[in-house]
C-alpha positions in Angstrom: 168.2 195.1 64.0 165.1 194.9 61.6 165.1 198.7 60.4 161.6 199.3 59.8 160.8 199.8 63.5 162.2 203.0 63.7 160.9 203.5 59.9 157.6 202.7 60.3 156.9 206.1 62.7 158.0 208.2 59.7 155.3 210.8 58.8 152.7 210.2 56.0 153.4 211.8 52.7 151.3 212.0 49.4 151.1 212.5 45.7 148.5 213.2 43.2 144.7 212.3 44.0 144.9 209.5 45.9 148.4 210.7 47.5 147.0 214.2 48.2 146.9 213.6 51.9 149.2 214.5 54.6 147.8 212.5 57.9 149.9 213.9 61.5 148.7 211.2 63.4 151.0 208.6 65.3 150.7 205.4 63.4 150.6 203.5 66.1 147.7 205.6 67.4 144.8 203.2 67.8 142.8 206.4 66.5 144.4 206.3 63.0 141.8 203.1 62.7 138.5 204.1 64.1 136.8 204.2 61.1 137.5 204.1 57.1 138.0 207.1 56.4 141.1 207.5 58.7 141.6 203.7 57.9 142.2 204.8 54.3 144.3 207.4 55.4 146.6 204.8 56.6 146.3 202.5 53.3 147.3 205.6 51.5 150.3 205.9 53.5 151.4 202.4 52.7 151.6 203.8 49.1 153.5 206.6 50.1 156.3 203.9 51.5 156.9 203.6 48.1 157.3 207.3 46.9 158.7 208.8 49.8 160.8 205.6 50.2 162.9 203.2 48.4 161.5 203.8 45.1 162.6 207.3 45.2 165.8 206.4 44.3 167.5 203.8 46.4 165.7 201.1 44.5 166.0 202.0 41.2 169.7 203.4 41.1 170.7 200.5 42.8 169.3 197.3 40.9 169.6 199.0 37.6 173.5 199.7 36.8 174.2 196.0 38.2 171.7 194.1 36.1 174.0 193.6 33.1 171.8 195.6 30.5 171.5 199.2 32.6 175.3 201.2 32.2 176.3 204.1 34.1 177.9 207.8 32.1 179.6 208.0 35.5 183.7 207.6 35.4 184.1 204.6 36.9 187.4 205.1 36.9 187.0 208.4 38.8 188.8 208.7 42.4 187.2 211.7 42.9 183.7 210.8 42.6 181.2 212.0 45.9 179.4 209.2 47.5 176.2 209.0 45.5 178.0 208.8 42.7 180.4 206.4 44.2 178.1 203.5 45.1 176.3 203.9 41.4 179.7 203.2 40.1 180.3 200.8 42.2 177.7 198.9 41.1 178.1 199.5 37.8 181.5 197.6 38.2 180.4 194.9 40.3 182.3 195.9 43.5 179.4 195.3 45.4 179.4 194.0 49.5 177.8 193.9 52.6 178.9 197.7 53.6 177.3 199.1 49.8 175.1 202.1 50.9 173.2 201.6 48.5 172.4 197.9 49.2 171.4 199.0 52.7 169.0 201.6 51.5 167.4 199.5 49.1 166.9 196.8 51.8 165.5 199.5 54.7 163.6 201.2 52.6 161.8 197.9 51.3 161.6 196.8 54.9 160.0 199.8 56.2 157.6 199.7 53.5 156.6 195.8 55.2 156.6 197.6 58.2 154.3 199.9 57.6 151.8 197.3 56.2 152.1 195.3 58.9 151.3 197.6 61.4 147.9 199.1 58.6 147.1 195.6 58.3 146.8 194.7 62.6 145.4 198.4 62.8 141.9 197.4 60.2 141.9 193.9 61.8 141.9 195.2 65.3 138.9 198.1 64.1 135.9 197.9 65.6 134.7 201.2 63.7 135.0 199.9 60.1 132.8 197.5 58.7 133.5 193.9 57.5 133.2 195.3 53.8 135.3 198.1 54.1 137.8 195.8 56.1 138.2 193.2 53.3 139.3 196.1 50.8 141.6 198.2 52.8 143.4 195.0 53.6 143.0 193.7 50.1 145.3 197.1 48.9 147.3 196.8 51.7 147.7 192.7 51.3 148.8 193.6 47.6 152.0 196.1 48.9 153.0 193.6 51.3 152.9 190.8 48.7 154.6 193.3 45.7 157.0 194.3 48.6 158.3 190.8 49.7 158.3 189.9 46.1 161.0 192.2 45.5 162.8 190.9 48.5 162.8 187.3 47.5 164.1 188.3 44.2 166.9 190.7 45.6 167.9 189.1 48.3 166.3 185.2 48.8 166.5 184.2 51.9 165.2 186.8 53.8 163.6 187.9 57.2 160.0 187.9 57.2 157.7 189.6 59.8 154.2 189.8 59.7 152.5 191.4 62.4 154.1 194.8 64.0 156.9 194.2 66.8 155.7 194.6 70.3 159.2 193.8 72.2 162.4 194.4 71.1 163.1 190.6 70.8 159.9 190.5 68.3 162.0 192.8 65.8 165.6 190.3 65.2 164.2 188.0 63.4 166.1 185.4 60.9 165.9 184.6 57.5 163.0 182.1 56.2 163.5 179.9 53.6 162.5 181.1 49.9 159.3 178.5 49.3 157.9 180.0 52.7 158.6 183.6 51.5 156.8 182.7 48.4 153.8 180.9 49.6 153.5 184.4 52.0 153.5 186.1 48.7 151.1 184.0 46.7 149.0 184.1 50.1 148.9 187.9 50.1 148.1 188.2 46.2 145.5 186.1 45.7 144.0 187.8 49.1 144.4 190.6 47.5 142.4 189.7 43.7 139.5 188.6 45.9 139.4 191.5 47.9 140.6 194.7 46.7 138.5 197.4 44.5 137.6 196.3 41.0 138.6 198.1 37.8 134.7 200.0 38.6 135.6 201.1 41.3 139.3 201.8 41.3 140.6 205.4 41.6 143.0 206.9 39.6 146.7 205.8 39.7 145.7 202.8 42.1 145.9 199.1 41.3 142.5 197.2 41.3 142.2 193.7 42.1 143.4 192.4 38.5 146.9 194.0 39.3 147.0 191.4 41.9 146.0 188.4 39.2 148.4 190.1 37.0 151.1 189.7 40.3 150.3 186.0 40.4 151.2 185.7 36.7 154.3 187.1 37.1 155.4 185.1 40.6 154.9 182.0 39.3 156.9 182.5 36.2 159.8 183.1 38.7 159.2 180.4 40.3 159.2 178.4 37.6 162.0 179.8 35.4 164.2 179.9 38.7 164.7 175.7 38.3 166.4 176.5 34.7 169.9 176.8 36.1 172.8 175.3 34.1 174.8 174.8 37.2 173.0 176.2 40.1 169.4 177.3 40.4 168.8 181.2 40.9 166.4 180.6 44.4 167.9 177.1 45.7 171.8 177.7 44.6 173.4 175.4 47.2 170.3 173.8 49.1 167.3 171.4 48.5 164.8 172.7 46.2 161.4 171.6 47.9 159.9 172.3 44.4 162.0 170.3 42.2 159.4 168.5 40.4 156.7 171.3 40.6 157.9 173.4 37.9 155.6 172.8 35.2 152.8 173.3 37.4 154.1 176.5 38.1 154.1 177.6 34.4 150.5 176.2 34.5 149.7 179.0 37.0 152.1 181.2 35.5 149.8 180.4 32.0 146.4 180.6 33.9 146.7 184.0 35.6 148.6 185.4 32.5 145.5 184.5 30.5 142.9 185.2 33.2 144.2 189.1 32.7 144.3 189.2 29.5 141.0 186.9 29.1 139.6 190.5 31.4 140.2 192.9 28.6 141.1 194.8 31.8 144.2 196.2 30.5 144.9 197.4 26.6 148.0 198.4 25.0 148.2 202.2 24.0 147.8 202.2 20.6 150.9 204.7 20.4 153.8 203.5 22.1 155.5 207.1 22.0 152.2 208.2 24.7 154.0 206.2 27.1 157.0 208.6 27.7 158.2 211.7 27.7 155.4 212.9 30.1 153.0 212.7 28.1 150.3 210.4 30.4 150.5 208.6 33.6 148.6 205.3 34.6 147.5 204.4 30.6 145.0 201.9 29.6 147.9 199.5 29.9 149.2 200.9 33.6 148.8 197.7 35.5 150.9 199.2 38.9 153.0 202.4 38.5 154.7 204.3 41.4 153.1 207.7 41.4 155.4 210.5 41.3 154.2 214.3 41.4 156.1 217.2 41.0 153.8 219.5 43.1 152.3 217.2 45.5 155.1 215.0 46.4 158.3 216.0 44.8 161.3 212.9 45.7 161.4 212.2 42.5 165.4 211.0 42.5 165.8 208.1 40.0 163.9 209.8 36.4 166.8 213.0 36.4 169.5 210.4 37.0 168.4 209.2 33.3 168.7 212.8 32.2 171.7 213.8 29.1 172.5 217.5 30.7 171.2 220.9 29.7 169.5 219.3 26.4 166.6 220.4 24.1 164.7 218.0 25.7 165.0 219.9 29.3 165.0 223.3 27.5 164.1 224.9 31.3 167.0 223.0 33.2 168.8 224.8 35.7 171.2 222.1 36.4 173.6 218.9 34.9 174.2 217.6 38.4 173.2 213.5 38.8 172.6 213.6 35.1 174.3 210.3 33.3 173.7 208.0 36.0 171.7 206.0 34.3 172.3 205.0 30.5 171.1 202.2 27.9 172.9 199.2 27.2 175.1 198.9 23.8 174.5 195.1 23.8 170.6 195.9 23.8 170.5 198.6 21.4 172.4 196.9 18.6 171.1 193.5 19.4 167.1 195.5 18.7 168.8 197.5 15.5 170.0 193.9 13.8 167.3 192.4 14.5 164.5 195.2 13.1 166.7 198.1 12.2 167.0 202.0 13.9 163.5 202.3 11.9 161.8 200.1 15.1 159.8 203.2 16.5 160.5 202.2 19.9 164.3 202.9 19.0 163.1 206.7 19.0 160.9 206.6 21.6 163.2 204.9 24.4 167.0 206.6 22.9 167.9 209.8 21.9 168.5 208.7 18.5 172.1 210.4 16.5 172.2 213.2 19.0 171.1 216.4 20.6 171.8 220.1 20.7 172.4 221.7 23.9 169.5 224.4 24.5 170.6 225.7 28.0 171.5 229.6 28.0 173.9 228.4 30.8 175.9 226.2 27.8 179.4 228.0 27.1 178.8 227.4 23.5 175.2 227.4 22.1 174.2 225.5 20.3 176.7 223.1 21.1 175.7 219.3 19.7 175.9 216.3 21.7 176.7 213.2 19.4 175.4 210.0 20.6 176.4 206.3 20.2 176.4 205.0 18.1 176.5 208.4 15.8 179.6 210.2 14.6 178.2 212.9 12.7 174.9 215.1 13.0 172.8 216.0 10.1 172.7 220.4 10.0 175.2 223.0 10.2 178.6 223.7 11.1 178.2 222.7 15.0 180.8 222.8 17.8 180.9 218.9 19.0 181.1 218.4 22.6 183.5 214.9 23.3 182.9 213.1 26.7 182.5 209.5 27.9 179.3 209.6 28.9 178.1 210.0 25.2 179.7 206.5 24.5 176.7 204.9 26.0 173.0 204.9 24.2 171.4 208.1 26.3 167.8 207.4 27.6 164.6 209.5 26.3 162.0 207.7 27.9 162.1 209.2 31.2 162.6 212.8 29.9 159.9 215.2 31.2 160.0 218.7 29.3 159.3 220.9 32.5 161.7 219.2 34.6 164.0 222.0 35.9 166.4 220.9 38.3 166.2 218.3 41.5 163.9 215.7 41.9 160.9 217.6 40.4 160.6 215.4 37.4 156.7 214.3 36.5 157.4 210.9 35.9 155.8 207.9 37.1 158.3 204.8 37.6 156.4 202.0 35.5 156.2 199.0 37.8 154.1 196.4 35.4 152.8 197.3 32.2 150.4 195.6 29.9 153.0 194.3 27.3 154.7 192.9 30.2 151.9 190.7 31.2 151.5 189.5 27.5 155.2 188.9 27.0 155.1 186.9 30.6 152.1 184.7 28.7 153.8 184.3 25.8 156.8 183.2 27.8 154.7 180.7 29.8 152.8 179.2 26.6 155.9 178.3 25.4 157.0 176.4 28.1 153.8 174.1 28.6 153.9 173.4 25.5 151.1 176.0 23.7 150.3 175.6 19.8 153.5 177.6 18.3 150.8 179.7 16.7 149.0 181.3 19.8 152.8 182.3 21.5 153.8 183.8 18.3 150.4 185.4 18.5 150.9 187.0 21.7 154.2 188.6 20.8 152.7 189.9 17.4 150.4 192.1 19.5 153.0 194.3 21.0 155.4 194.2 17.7 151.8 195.5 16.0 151.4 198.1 18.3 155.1 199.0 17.6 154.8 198.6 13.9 151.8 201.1 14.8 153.8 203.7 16.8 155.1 205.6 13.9 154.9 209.2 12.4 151.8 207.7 10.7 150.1 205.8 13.6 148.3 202.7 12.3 147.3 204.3 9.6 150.5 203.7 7.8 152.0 202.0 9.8 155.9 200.6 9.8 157.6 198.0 8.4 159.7 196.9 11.4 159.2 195.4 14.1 158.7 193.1 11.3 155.8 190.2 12.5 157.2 187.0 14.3 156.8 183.8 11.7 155.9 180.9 13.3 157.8 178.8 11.0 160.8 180.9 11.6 163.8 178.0 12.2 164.9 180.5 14.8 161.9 179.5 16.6 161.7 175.5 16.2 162.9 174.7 19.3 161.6 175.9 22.8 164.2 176.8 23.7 164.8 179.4 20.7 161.6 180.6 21.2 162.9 181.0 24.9 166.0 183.1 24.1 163.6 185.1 21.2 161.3 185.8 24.0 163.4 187.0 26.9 164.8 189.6 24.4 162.0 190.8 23.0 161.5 191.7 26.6 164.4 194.0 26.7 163.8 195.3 23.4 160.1 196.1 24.5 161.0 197.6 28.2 164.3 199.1 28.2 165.7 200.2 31.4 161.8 199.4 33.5 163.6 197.3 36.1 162.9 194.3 34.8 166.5 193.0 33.3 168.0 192.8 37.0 165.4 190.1 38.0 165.1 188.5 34.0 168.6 187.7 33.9 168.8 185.9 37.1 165.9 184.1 36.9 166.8 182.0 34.4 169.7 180.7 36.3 173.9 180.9 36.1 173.8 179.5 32.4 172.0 182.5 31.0 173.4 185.3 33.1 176.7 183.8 31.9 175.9 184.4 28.4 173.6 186.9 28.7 177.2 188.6 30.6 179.5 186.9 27.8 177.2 189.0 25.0 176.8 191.8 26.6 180.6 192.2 26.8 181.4 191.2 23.4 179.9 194.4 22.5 180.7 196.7 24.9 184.6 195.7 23.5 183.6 195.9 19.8 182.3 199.8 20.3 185.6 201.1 22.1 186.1 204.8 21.5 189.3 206.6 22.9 187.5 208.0 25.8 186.9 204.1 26.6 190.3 203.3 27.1 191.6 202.9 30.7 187.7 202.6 31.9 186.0 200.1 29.6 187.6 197.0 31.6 185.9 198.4 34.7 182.8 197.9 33.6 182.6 194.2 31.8 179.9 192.2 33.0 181.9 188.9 35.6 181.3 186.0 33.6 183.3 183.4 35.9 181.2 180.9 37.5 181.2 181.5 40.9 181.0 185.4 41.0 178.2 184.8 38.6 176.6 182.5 41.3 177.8 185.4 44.0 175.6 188.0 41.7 172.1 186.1 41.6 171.6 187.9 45.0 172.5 191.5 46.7 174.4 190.3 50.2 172.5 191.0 53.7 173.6 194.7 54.4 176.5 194.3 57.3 174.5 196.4 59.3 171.4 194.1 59.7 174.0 191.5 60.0 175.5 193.3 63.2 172.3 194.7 65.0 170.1 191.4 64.4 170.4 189.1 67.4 168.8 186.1 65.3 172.3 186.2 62.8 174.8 184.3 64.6 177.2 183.7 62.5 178.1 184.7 58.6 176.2 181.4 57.8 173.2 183.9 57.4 175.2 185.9 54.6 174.8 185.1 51.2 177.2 183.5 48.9 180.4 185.0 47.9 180.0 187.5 50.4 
């Protein structure tokens, strides 16, 4: 049965200034609504959906180690592994069906997120307490979750169920799946809804999304759409069926193009002229924020996924109390040494994202302090005689990113999860430029703004700044053809946002043919960069590269459970392929 139902009477829960409030009433209460300021009390628990919810971990653990350029330090080839750690191996092998905890999480906790909207949404409408004004913005935030919500099921799963107003009988809650172009149009309906309604950059508060997030939104679900017909031998959305947009896809780059420029036409957004300010903690919802989930340590603690990232008891968690969950989540070798041919280690966003050579263990709890922590693809350490600590973890490129110095133990860490990001959006233009057809010049141009800024990003700022990322040519023969300025493109955006949760939906997009290679590369070098640790485990974690488990892949299957309690699935017709 639909499982936000029960979902959507879960209590209200907060973070930082605009998730500081902790509402007790029912949410079906018809008193929740009788005015805006308890309205808004309900908007603000739509947000919390997503902190208290699937974006506390479910979400992210579960679409990152499956997306072909996110690893795992966890043995695979453990049998002793708990259950947690189970499933994130799991995916990290591909063993993925309908019974996957994981998959089920990530799909009630998106669901009750819907859920709750819907029921906000009919609760403002239905308000005879709150003004017409007041109206159009609560539902213009609210509009925009639902919209960024269903988004991320259409990606995950494609055909999908889709309510829209809260469930009254029993019947109202098993509902089937809808077909993808009817999912979208919901989607583009919501968004653009949304940009005309919600609060301007003027008037938006602190760690909120203003009405430009939504433009931004458009940008980026019409490049799906559009890059979805690229499939080599089976479309990502339409793999098997009619595609009821087969000769609309360079109108979707069009829109893709418009709303891409419209943002950065705004001057709305600006890139951070240090790319390092980005991490570590160091600032939440930047100049170039466009949408972050906000995560407090104090306020609203759930913060599961950023520890998962974490290399245990290291210098940069000097007050750690714990190693549990730490390794879950690791770079990707193919990435990391596809960035250092390409510009070299000196790229500052190689420091910024990696540990780079190593670490020394700063713990008191350590056996052996300092003990040193050698990381790929390093053998030796710089600095005295060290005890070297040897485990297969260490044989992946360890994150830094997410790293937040006070962290101690738990899911305390002070992180926000970056949803969208400026360099995103510009990287989406550039992508789009090139596909209608854009003077070379102008998409060169667009991607020479966020090499600058890297170029920019080192110990010397801008005033001195780097020589790599070395600045795009326009007449490089690399990028002659569209489609090499295609390929160039897509990786910039995994050199540019490692491990942000974009490479599970950018491989897929673009269809069979480039998750194949994409797959084929990715395991080239995973075998190239065998250590003795590897052996026995590194065959459990190759990428499938066969056709039709690459097909099987675009898509997470229907959890079994939805499968068995919805009365509108009658047969396994309504799974997806391969499962």
């Amino acid at each position: 049965m639909f499982p936000a139902v029960l979902a959507a009477l879960a209590s209200l829960a907060g973070c930082k200034d605009f998730l500081t409030e902790h509402p007790t009433e029912n949410l079906f209460s018809t008193q929740i609504y009788a005015n805006r300021e308890t309205a808004y009390t309900a908007v603000i628990g739509c947000y919390s959906m997503l902190v208290g919810g699937y974006y506390a971990a479910p979400w992210t653990e579960t679409i990152q180690p499956s997306s072909i350029f996110v690893c795992t330090g966890q043995d695979v080839g453990s049998t002793s592994l708990g259950a947690g750690a189970l499933d994130l191996a799991n995916m990290a092998r591909f063993n993925i069906d309908p019974n996957h905890s994981g998959v089920s999480a990530a799909w009630s906790g998106v669901y009750a997120a819907i859920s709750r909207c819907n029921t906000t949404i009919a609760g403002i409408e239905q308000s005879s307490g709150i003004s017409d004004d007041d109206k159009s913005k609560l539902l213009g935030e609210v509009r925009f979750l639902r919209g960024f919500n269903y988004f991320n099921v259409v990606r995950t799963w494609g055909r999908a169920p889709m309510p829209m107003i809260p469930p009254t009988t029993i019947a109202d809650a098993h509902q089937g799946r809808v077909g993808v172009d009817t999912l979208f149009r919901t989607i583009i309906d919501d968004l653009k809804y949304a940009e005309a309604n919600m609060p301007t950059k003027a008037e938006q508060v602190w760690g909120k999304p203003c009405n430009t997030a939504a433009t931004a939104f458009l940008a980026k679900v019409y490049a799906a759409m559009a890059s979805s017909s690229y499939g080599g031998g089976g479309s990502y959305y339409f793999v098997g069926r009619a595609n009821p947009w087969a000769d609309s896809t360079d109108a979707f780059w069009n829109e893709a193009y418009n709303y891409a420029k419209k943002v950065y036409d705004s001057g709305t957004y600006s890139l951070v002229p240090d790319y390092n300010d980005l991490w570590m903690a160091r600032t939440k919802n930047t100049s170039e924020s466009i949408f972050e989930i906000q995560f407090n340590a104090i306020t609203s603690p759930g913060n599961n996924w950023a520890w998962g990232t974490y290399v245990g008891f290291s210098m940069f968690t000097p007050n750690s109390t714990t190693n549990n969950n730490g390794n879950r989540i690791k770079g990707s070798r193919a990435v990391y040494n596809w960035q250092v041919a390409k510009y070299t280690a000196a790229d500052p966003r190689m420091n910024a994202n990696y540990i780079m050579g190593g670490y020394f263990m700063s713990n008191p709890m350590a056996s052996t302090y300092p003990n040193a922590v050698w990381i790929f693809p390093t053998d030796t350490i710089p600095g005295p005689t060290i005890t070297r600590v040897t485990n297969w973890p260490v044989t992946f490129p360890c994150l830094k990113k997410y790293f937040d110095p006070a962290w101690t133990s738990g899911a305390t860490a002070n992180i926000n999860w970056p949803v969208y990001r400026y360099d995103d959006l510009i990287l989406t233009l550039a992508e789009a430029a090139n596909e209608i057809g854009r003077p070379k010049d102008e998409v060169v141009g667009y991607v020479n703004e966020v090499l600058q800024r890297a170029r920019n990003s080192g110990p010397g700022g801008a005033a001195a700044p780097q020589a790599q990322p070395a600045p795009w040519d326009p007449n490089d023969p690399a990028l002659a053809t569209q489609e090499g300025m295609r390929e160039a493109i897509m990786r910039e955006r995994l050199f540019e946002m490692p491990c942000e949760g974009q490479e599970w939906f950018d491989v897929r997009r673009r269809g069979v043919a480039w998750f194949k290679m994409m797959a084929e590369e990715s395991n080239t070098e995973l075998l190239s960069h065998q250590y003795s640790s590897d052996v026995g485990r590194v065959n459990q974690i190759l990428v499938p590269t066969d056709t039709m488990l690459v097909r099987k892949f675009l898509f997470f299957p229907i959890p079994q459970t939805e499968i068995n309690a919805n009365w509108a699935y009658a047969t396994n017709k309504d799974q997806n392929f391969g499962y």
